[in-house]
VEXDREN-2710 file (C-alpha; in Angstrom, 1 decimal):
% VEXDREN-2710
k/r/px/py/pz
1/UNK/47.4/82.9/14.5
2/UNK/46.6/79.6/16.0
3/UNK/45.1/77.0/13.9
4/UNK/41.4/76.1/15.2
5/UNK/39.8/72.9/13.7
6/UNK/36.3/72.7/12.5
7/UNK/34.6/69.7/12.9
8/UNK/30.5/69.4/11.0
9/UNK/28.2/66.8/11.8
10/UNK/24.2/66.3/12.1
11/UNK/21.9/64.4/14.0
12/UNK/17.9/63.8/14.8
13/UNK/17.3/62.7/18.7
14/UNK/17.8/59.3/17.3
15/UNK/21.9/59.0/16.6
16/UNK/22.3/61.7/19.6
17/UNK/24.3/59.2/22.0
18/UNK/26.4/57.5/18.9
19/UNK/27.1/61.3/17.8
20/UNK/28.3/62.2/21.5
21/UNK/30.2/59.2/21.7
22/UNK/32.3/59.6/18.5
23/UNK/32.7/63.1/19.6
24/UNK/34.0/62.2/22.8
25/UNK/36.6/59.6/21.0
26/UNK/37.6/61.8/18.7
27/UNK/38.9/64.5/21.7
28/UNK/40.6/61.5/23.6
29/UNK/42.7/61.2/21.0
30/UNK/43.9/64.5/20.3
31/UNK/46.7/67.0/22.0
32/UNK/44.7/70.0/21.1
33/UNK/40.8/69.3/21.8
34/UNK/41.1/72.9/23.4
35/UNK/41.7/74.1/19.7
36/UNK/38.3/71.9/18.1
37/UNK/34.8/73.9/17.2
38/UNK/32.7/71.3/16.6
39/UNK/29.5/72.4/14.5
40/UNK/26.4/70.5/14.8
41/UNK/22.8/70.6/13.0
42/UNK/20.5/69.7/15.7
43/UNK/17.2/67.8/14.2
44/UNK/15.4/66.9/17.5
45/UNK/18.4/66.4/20.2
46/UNK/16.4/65.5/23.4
47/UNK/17.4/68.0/26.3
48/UNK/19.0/65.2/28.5
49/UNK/21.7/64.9/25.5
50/UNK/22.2/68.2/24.9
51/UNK/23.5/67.9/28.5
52/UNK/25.7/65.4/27.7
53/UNK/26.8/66.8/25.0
54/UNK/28.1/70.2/27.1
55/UNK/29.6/67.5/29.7
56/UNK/31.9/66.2/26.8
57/UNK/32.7/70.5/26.2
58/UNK/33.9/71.1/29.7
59/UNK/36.1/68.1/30.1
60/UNK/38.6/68.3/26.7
61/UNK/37.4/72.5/26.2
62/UNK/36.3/72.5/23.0
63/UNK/33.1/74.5/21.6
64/UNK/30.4/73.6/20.9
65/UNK/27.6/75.2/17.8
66/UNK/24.3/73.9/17.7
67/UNK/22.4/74.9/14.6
68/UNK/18.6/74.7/14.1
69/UNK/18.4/73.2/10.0
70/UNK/15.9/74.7/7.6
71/UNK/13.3/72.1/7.2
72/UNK/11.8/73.5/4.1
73/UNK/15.4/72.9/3.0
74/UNK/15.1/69.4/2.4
75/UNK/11.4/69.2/1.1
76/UNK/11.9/67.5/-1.7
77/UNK/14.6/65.5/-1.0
78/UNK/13.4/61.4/-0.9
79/UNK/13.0/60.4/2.3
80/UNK/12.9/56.4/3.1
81/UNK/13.1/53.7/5.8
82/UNK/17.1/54.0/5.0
83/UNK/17.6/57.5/4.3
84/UNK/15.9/60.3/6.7
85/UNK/15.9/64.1/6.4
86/UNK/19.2/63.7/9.0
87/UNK/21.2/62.1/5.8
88/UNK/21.2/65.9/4.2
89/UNK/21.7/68.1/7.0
90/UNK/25.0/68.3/5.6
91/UNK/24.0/70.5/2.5
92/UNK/22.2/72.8/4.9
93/UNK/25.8/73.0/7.2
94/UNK/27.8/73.8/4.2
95/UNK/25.7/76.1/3.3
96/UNK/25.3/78.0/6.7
97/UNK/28.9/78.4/7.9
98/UNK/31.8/81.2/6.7
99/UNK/34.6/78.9/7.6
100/UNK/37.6/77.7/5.1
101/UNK/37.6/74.4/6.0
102/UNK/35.8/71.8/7.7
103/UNK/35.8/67.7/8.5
104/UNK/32.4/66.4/8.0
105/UNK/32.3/63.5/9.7
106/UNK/29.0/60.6/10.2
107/UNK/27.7/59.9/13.7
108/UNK/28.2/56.3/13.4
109/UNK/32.0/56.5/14.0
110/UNK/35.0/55.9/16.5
111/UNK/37.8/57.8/15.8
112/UNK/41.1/56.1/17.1
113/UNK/43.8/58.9/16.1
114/UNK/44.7/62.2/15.7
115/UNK/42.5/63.6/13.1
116/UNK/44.6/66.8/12.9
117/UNK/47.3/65.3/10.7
118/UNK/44.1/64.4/8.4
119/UNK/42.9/67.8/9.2
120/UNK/46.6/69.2/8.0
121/UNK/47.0/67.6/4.8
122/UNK/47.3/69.5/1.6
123/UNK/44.3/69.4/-0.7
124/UNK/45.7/70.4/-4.1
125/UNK/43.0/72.4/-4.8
126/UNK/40.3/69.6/-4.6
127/UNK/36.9/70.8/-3.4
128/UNK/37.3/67.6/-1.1
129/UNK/39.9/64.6/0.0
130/UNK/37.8/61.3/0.7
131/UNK/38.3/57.8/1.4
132/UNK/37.7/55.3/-1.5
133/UNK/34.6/53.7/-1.4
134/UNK/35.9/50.0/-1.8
135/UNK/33.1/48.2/-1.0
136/UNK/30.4/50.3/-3.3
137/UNK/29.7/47.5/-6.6
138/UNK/31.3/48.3/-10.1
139/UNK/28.3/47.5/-11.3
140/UNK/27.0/50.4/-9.6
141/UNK/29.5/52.5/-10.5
142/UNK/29.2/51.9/-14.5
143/UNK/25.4/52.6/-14.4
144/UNK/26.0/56.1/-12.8
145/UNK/28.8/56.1/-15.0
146/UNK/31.6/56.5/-12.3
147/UNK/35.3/55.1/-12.3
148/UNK/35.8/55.3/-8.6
149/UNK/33.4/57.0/-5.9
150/UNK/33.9/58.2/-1.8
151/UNK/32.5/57.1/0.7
152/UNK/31.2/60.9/1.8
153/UNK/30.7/59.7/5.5
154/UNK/33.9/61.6/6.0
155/UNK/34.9/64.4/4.1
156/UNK/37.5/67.1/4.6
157/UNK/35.9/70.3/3.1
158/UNK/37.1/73.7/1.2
159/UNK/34.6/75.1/2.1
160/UNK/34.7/78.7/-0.1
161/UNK/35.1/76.3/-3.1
162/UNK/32.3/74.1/-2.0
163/UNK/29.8/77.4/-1.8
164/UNK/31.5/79.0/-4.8
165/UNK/30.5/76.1/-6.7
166/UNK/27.4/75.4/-5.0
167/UNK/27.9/71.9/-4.9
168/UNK/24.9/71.5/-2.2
169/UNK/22.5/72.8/-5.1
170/UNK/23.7/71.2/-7.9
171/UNK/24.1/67.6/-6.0
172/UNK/20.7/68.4/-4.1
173/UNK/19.2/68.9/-8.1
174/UNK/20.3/66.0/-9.1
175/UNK/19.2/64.0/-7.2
176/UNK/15.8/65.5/-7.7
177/UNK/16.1/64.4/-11.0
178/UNK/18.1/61.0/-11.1
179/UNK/15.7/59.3/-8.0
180/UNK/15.3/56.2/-9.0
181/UNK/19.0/55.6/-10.4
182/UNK/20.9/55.9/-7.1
183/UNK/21.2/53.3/-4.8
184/UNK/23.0/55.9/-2.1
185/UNK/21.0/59.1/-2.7
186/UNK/23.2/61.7/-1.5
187/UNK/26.6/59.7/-1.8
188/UNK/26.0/59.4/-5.2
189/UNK/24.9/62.8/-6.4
190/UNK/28.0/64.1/-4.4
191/UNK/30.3/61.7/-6.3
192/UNK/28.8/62.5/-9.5
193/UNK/29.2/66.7/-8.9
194/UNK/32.2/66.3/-7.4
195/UNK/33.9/63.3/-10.1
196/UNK/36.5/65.4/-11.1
197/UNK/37.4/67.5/-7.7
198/UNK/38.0/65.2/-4.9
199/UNK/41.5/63.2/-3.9
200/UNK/42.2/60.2/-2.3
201/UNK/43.4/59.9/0.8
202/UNK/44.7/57.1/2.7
203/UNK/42.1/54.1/3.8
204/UNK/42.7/54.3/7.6
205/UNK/40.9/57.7/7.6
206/UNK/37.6/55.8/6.8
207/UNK/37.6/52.2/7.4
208/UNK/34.4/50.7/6.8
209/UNK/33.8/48.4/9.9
210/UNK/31.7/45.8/7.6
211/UNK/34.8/45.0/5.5
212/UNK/35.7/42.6/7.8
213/UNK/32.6/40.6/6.5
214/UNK/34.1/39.9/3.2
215/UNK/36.3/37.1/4.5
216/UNK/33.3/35.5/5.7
217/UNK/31.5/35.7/2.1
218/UNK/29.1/38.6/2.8
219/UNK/30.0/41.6/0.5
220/UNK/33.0/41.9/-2.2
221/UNK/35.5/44.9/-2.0
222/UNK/37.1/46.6/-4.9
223/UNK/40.9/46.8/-4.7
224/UNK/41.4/48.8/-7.9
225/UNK/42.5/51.8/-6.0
226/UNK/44.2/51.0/-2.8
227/UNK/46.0/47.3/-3.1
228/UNK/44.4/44.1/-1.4
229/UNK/47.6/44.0/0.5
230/UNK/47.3/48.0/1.7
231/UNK/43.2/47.9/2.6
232/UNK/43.8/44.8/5.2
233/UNK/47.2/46.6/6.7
234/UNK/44.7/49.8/7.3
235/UNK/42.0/47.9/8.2
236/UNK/44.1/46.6/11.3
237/UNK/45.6/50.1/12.2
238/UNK/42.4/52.2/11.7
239/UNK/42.4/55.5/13.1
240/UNK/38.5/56.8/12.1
241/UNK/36.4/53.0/12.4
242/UNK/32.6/53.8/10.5
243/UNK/30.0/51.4/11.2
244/UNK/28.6/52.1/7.4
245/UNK/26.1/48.9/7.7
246/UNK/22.2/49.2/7.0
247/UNK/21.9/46.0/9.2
248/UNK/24.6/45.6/11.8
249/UNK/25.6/48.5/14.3
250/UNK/27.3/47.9/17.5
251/UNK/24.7/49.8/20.1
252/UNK/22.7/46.8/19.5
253/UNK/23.6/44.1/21.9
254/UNK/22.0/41.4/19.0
255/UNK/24.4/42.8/16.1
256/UNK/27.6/41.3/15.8
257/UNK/29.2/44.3/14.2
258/UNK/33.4/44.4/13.3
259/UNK/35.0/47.1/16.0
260/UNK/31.9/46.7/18.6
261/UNK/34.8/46.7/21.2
262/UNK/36.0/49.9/20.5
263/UNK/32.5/51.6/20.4
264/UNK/31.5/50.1/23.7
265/UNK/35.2/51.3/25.1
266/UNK/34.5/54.7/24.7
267/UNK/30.4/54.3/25.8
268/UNK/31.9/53.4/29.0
269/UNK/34.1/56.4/29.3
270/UNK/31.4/59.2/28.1
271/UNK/28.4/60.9/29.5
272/UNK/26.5/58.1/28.0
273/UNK/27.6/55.3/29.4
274/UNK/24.6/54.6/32.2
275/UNK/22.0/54.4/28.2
276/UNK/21.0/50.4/28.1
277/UNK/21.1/48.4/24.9
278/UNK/17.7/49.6/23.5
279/UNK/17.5/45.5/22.4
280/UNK/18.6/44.1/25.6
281/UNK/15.4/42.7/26.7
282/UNK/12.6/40.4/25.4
283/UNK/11.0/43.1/24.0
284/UNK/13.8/44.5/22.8
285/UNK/15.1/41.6/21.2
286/UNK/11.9/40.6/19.4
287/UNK/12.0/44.5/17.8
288/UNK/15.1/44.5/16.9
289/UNK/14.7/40.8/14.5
290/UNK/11.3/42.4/13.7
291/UNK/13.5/45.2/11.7
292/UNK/15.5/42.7/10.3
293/UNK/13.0/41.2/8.6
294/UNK/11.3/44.3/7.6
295/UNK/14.5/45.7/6.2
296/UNK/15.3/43.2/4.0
297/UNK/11.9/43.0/2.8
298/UNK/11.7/46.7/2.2
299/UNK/15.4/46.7/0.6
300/UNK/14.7/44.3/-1.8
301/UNK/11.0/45.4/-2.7
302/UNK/12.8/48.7/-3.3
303/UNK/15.5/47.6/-5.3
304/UNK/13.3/45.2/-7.5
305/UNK/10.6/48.3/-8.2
306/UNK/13.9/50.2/-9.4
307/UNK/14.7/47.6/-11.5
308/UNK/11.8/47.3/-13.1
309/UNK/11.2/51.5/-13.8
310/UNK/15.1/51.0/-15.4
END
């Protein structure tokens, strides 16, 4: 029997275009795109991209599986200016499918290799294999209690253990009851559930684009699991790039975000390539440091109200 590859992700009408163009990456740079179901929870994809997205289907052959989310699902989930119901369509997709396995992976990625051999790996029996979160605080980690944590933007998925274990229900509770102790609401519950069932696998399979900041002074990494020496080899030989940044993406001709090139390289080749930079006008640009400003103020309003109910 031939091996098919199931591939989850999620999006609102908002990261439609950076969805479609990871997707289209990710079949350049396969042999066997013919052999790919990808899986998506649709929250509001306008018509137009749902167009697109079929144009990507017919050229590499893969399927395509929209799927309408439950809304009353994520009720009373926290929803914030960082964190929208998209962030936890994944429960609802894990929840839905009768597959075996699946790679979840974010919108805001490139993928540069073959994520088959990722796709082939063997899991040990781990509910999930991950990517070391490197640049998530230690702080952080000691006040969840936490030695090491993923970064769950990518995550290869048993998924008969995951629903066996209903990990969706018991991260989704938690959270529920632990608001105002996570700084990455569903990245943390899922590290927490999941502490003692997920392996690591190698950096290149999730390199966060904003590491390249740390040189610079702007964020610390945490080499305890993969060595300084290892991180900045993988970091120049990446093979899934994720634009994990609350402030810097690279669809906004302002943001100087790491790996911009590569994002923009496969824009050009996809169904979206004729979409303008949504900040690429007077307007445009006066919105976009209008967010900048009202993030951080928003960020740090949040995080000092936290401080003060801990």
């Amino acid at each position: 029997m031939t091996t098919r590859y199931n591939i989850g992700c999620a999006t609102d009408k908002n990261y439609a275009q950076h969805l479609g163009i990871m997707l289209y990456s990710l079949m350049t740079n396969t042999k066997y795109s013919e052999l790919f179901d990808i899986y998506i929870v649709d929250g509001g994809i306008l018509p137009e991209d749902i167009n697109r997205f079929k144009r990507v289907a017919t050229k590499f052959g893969c399927k395509l599986h929209f799927l309408k989310p439950d809304r009353t699902y994520f009720e009373k989930l926290k929803i914030f200016e960082i964190y929208s119901e998209a962030t936890y369509y994944r429960y609802f997709l894990l929840d839905t499918l009768s597959i075996d396995k699946m790679l979840y992976l974010d919108c805001d990625m490139i993928i540069e290799g073959d994520v088959t051999e990722l796709y082939n790996i063997n899991q040990e029996g781990n509910i999930i294999s991950a990517s070391y979160e490197v640049l998530c605080p230690v702080k952080h980690l000691e006040k969840i209690n936490l030695t090491k944590s993923f970064n769950a933007g990518m995550m290869l998925i048993n998924c008969k253990k995951w629903q066996e274990d209903k990990i969706s229900q018991k991260a989704y509770q938690y959270q529920i009851d632990n608001e105002y102790l996570l700084e990455y609401p569903d990245q943390d519950s899922l590290n927490i559930i999941l502490q003692d069932t997920w392996q690591i696998v190698p950096y290149r399979w999730n390199v966060i684009a904003r590491l390249g900041l740390v040189k610079y002074g702007i964020g610390n990494a945490d080499f305890r699991f993969y060595s300084k020496e290892e991180i900045l080899k993988e970091y120049n030989n990446p093979q899934i790039i994720h634009y994990a940044n609350r402030l810097f993406k690279p669809w906004f001709w302002l943001d100087p975000s790491p790996f911009k090139k590569n994002y923009l390289h496969y824009k050009k080749l996809s169904p979206w390539s004729d979409v303008p930079f949504s900040d690429q006008s007077f307007m445009g640009v006066l919105k976009r440091i209008q967010y900048y400003f009202s993030f951080v103020f928003k960020y740090l309003k949040r995080n000092n109200f936290n401080s003060s109910v801990n």
